[in-house]
Each structure stands twice: as structure tokens, then as C-alpha cells.
C-alpha positions in Angstrom: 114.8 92.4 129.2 115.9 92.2 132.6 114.0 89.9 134.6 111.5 91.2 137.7 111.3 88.3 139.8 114.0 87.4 142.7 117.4 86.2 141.4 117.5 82.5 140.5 120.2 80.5 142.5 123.0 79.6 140.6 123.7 76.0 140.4 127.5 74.7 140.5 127.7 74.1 136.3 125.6 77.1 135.9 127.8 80.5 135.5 126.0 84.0 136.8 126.1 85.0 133.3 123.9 82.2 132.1 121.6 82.6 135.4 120.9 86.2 133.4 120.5 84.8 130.2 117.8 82.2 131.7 115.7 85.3 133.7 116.1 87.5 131.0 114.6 85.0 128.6 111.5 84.0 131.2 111.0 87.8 132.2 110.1 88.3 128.1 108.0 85.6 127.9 104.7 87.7 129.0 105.8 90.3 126.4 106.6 87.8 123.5 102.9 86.5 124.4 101.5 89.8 123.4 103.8 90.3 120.0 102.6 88.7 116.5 104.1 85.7 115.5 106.2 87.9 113.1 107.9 89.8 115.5 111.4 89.4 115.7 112.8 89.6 119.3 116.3 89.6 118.3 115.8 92.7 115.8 114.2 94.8 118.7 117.1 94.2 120.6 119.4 95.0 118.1 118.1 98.2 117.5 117.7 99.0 121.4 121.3 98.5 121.4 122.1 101.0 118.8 119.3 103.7 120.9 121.4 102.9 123.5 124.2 105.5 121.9 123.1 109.5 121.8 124.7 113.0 122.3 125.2 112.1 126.1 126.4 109.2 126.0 128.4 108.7 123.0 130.9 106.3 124.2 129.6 103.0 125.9 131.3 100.2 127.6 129.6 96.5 127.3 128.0 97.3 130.9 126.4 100.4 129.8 124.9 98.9 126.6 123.5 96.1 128.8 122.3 98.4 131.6 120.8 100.7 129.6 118.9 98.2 127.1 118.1 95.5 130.0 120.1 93.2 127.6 122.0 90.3 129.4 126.0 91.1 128.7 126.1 88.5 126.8 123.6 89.3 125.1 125.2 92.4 124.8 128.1 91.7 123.6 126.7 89.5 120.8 125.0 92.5 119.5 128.0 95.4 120.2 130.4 92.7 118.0 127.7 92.0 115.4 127.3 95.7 114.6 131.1 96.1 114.7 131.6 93.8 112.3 129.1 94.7 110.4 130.6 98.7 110.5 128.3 100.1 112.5 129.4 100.3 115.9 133.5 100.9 116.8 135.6 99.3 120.0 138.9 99.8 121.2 138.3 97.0 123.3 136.9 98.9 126.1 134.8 101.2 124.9 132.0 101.1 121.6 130.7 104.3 119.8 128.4 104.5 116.8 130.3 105.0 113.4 129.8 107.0 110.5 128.1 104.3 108.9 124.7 104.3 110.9 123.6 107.4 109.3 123.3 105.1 105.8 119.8 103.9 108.5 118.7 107.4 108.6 119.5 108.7 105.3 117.7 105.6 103.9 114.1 106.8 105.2 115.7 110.8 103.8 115.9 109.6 101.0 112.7 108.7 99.9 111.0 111.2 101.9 110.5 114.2 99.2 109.3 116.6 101.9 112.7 118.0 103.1 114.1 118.5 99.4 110.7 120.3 98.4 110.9 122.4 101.4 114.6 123.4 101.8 114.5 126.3 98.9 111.3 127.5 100.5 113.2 127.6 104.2 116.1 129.4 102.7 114.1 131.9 101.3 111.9 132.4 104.4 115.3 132.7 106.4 116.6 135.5 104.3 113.7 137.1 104.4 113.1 136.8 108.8 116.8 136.4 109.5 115.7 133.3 112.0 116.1 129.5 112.0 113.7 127.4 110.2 112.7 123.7 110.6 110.9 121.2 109.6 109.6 118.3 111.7 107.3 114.8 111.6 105.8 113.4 114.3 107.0 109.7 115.7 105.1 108.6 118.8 105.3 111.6 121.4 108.1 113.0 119.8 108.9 115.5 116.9 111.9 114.6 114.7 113.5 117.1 112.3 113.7 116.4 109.1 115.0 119.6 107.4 116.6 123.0 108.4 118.4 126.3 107.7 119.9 127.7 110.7 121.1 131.6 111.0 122.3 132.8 114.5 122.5 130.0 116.9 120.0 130.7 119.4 119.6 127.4 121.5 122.1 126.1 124.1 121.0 122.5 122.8 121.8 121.5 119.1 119.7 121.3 116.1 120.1 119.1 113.3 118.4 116.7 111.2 117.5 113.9 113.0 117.3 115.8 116.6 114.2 115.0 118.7 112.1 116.9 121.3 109.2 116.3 123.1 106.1 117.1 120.8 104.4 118.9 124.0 106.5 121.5 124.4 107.7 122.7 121.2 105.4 124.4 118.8 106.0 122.1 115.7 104.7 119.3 118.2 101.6 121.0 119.0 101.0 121.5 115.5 101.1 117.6 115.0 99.7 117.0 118.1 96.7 118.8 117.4 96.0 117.5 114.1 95.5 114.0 115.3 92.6 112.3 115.9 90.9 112.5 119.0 91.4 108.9 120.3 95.3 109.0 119.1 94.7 112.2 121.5 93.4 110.4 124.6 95.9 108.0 124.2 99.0 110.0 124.3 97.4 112.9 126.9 97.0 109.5 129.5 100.6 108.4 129.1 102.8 111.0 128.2 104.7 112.1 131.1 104.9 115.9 130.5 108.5 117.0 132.1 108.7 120.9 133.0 111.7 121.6 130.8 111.3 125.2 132.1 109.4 127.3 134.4 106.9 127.8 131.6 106.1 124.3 130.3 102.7 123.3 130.0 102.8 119.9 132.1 98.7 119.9 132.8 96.9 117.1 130.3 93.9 119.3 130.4 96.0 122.5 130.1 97.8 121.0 127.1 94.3 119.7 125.8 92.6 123.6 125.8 95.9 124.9 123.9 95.9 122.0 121.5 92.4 123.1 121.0 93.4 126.3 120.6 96.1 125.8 118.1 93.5 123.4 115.7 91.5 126.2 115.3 93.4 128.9 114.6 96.0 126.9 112.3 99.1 127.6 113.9 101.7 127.7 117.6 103.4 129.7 119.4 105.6 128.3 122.3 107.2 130.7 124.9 110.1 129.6 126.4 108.8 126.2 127.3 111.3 123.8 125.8 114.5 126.7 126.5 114.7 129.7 128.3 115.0 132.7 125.8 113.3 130.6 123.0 110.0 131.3 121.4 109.1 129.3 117.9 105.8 129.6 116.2 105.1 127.0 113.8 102.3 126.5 111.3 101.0 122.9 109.3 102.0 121.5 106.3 99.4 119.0 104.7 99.7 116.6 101.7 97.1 116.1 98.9 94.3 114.4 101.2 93.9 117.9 103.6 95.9 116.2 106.6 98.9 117.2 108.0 102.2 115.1 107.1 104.4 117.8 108.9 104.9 121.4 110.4 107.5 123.8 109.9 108.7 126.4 112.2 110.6 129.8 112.6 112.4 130.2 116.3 113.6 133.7 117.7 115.3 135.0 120.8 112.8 136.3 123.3 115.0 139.3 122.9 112.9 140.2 119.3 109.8 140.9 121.1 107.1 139.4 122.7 105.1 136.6 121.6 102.4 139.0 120.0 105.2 140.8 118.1 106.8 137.8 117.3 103.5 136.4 115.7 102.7 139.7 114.1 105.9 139.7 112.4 106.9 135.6 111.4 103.3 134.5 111.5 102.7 135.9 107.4 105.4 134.7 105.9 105.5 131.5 107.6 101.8 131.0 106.6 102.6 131.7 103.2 106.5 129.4 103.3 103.9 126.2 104.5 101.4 127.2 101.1 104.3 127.4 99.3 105.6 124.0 100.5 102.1 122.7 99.7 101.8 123.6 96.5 105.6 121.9 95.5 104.0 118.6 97.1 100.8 118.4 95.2 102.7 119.4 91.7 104.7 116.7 92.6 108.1 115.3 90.7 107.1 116.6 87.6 106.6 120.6 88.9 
């Protein structure tokens, strides 16, 4: 982590690199003081490196890892060759990118996650059925992370996949989770989360947000429109597991060109009500349905 105090002065043995390495290593020591004893520093960093890479920036240089992940470059570098050699990162010498092998990290939690396999013929029929997108997402800290879909038509500027994040606030899968957790988890995340207008139309009031999340709890499902994209409005309804709460929410997204919001819910809300009982029903019967 990059150090916040003034810049030490280099002594004649001591290069500049090392003068990092030393404030880097006293500006974490407050941090490391609030860690376990089993947290491992060096695995943190590791994984900040590979964050480092995403859709923007999918090419790095050893500057850019470092300034992006407050990583010393040698630091840096230790990392960038570690993951090379391990198959995960590639270099021409110049420049590193993520390879093909990093998904193995993803598809290892996939894997034992039965929720996208139980839902994907479910999706596929609701997509036939609506002629929209459908998705599935999990909450992880602020954000919503999609685990499953079936596309049709593509309808956003920005590409969906598995794995793609948004902001839980403005999408309606998000609010679904968002709502569904407890009410200090709540307090928490309204007084920190920095709630960007991604359009005109985004909700970036805590209290606002609060009322709808309110709102949505209540009535059991969301509708979001045109607050993450312009042109976009998703509704999205709950999926819970066998103890009542919800694991997950799936979602159907349309062009505002369908209809209105109120048409929009009169149409998708049905049969995306009865997709999410559907998806249920597969997870309580289990392996053995």
C-alpha cells in the first residue's frame, strides 16, 4: 500500500525503489494491526494484482499494476512474474494481460454452486416464452455478480456475461438483494456506499433508496427504469433456498421501447414470478429431483 506520509530521503546505498518498499511496508503496518493473525498480506496483494486487470484495461504495463494496486514495482513485478509463471498472467515484456487460465478461479466457485445449472432450463424457457434477456445474480458486498444467463436481442451498450458486475443500487436484481438483508447489514452499506448517477434517473438519495428498498421487500419484487442505462428497464423478482431467505434474484430486461414500466410489469412480472417458483422448487428437490 502506498505510503501517506512525506517521502523518506534516500540514503547513498539505498536505491528509490527500496525507499518504496520501506514506506509501503510502514504505511500497512496500522492495517496489518487490525487484520487476524491469519491474514495473509502477500495473498491480498496477489489477488489485488490480478483486479487490477478488467474490460478497460485489459493490457497493463508493470507501472499500471503498481499504480493501480498501491503495490511497490517491485513488488509488482514479483507478483505479475509469479502469476506468469504460474499461467495466469501473459507478458511480452512490456505489457501483461490476464490469460485464459484465470477463469479455472471463477469456474471453481461455478462449479459447486448448483444454482446456475438448476436455473438455466427455467431461463430458457422464460426467454422463449417473453422473447427478453434473463439473468441471474448473487450479491457480493455492494455489488451484484451474474451468475447465469440467456440473452436474446442485445439490448445494452455495456456487455453481459457471467461474471459481469454492477452496482446492486441501481439495478433491480440488486435491490432485490439489497432489500432482503438485514437491517444493520442495511445501515451499513446505505452509510458508505457511494451512489454514482449512472443516468439521469438513478436513485443516488440513501433515504430515497431506503423508501424503495422498502417498497420492493414488501411487494416481492423490482422494477428499475433506466437507472443503470438509458433505454433499459429490468424487473426482477427473489429466489430463496430451503430456510425462506433469499440466496439470489433473477431478472428479465426490455427496451424501454416495449412499453412503460406498468406495461412492462403487467406483462414479465407473471411469468417471472412463476420462472423464480420454479427455480425454487428444483433447489429444494435437490440432486436427486
Amino acid at each position: 500500500m502506498s505510503a501517506s506520509r512525506p517521502p523518506l530521503a534516500a540514503r547513498p546505498t539505498a536505491s528509490a525503489e527500496a525507499v518504496r518498499a520501506v514506506q509501503a511496508e510502514a504505511g500497512a503496518v496500522s492495517e496489518e494491526t487490525a487484520r487476524s493473525p491469519e491474514f495473509v498480506q502477500s495473498l491480498e496483494r496477489g489477488l489485488a494484482v490480478i483486479r487490477a486487470f478488467d474490460a478497460e484495461h485489459p493490457q497493463l504495463t508493470l507501472s499500471d499494476v503498481a499504480r493501480t494496486t498501491g503495490l511497490t514495482r517491485a513488488a509488482a513485478r514479483r507478483f505479475l512474474l509469479t502469476l506468469v509463471e504460474l499461467g495466469y498472467v501473459h507478458t511480452d515484456g512490456r505489457l501483461f494481460s490476464l490469460r485464459p487460465r484465470i477463469l479455472e478461479l471463477g469456474y471453481a466457485y461455478l462449479s459447486g454452486l448448483s444454482l446456475p445449472e438448476v436455473a438455466q432450463p427455467h431461463m430458457e424457457a422464460l426467454v422463449a416464452q417473453v422473447h427478453e434477456s434473463c439473468s441471474v445474480s448473487v450479491l457480493d458486498g455492494g455489488e451484484v455478480v451474474y451468475v447465469a444467463r440467456v440473452p436474446t436481442k442485445r439490448i445494452m451498450t455495456v456487455g453481459i456475461s457471467v461474471g459481469t458486475r454492477f452496482p446492486a443500487y441501481a439495478t433491480s436484481m440488486g435491490r432485490v438483494l439489497l432489500a432482503a438483508q438485514p437491517a444493520d447489514w442495511l445501515d451499513d452499506y446505505l452509510a458508505a456506499a457511494e451512489l454514482r448517477p449512472l443516468t439521469r434517473r438513478t436513485v443516488t438519495d440513501p433515504a430515497k433508496l431506503r423508501t424503495v428498498l422498502k417498497k420492493i421487500a414488501a411487494q416481492g419484487y423490482a422494477i428499475v427504469d433506466q437507472e443503470l442505462e438509458e433505454g433499459l428497464r429490468s424487473l426482477a423478482a427473489p429466489i430463496r433456498g430451503d430456510n425462506g431467505l433469499v440466496i439470489a434474484a433473477v431478472n428479465v430486461s426490455a427496451h424501454a421501447s416495449r412499453g412503460s414500466s406498468e406495461t412492462i410489469r403487467k406483462e414479465l412480472l407473471p411469468p417471472l414470478l412463476a420462472t423464480a417458483e420454479r427455480i425454487e422448487e428444483d433447489l429444494r428437490a435437490g440432486p436427486n429431483r
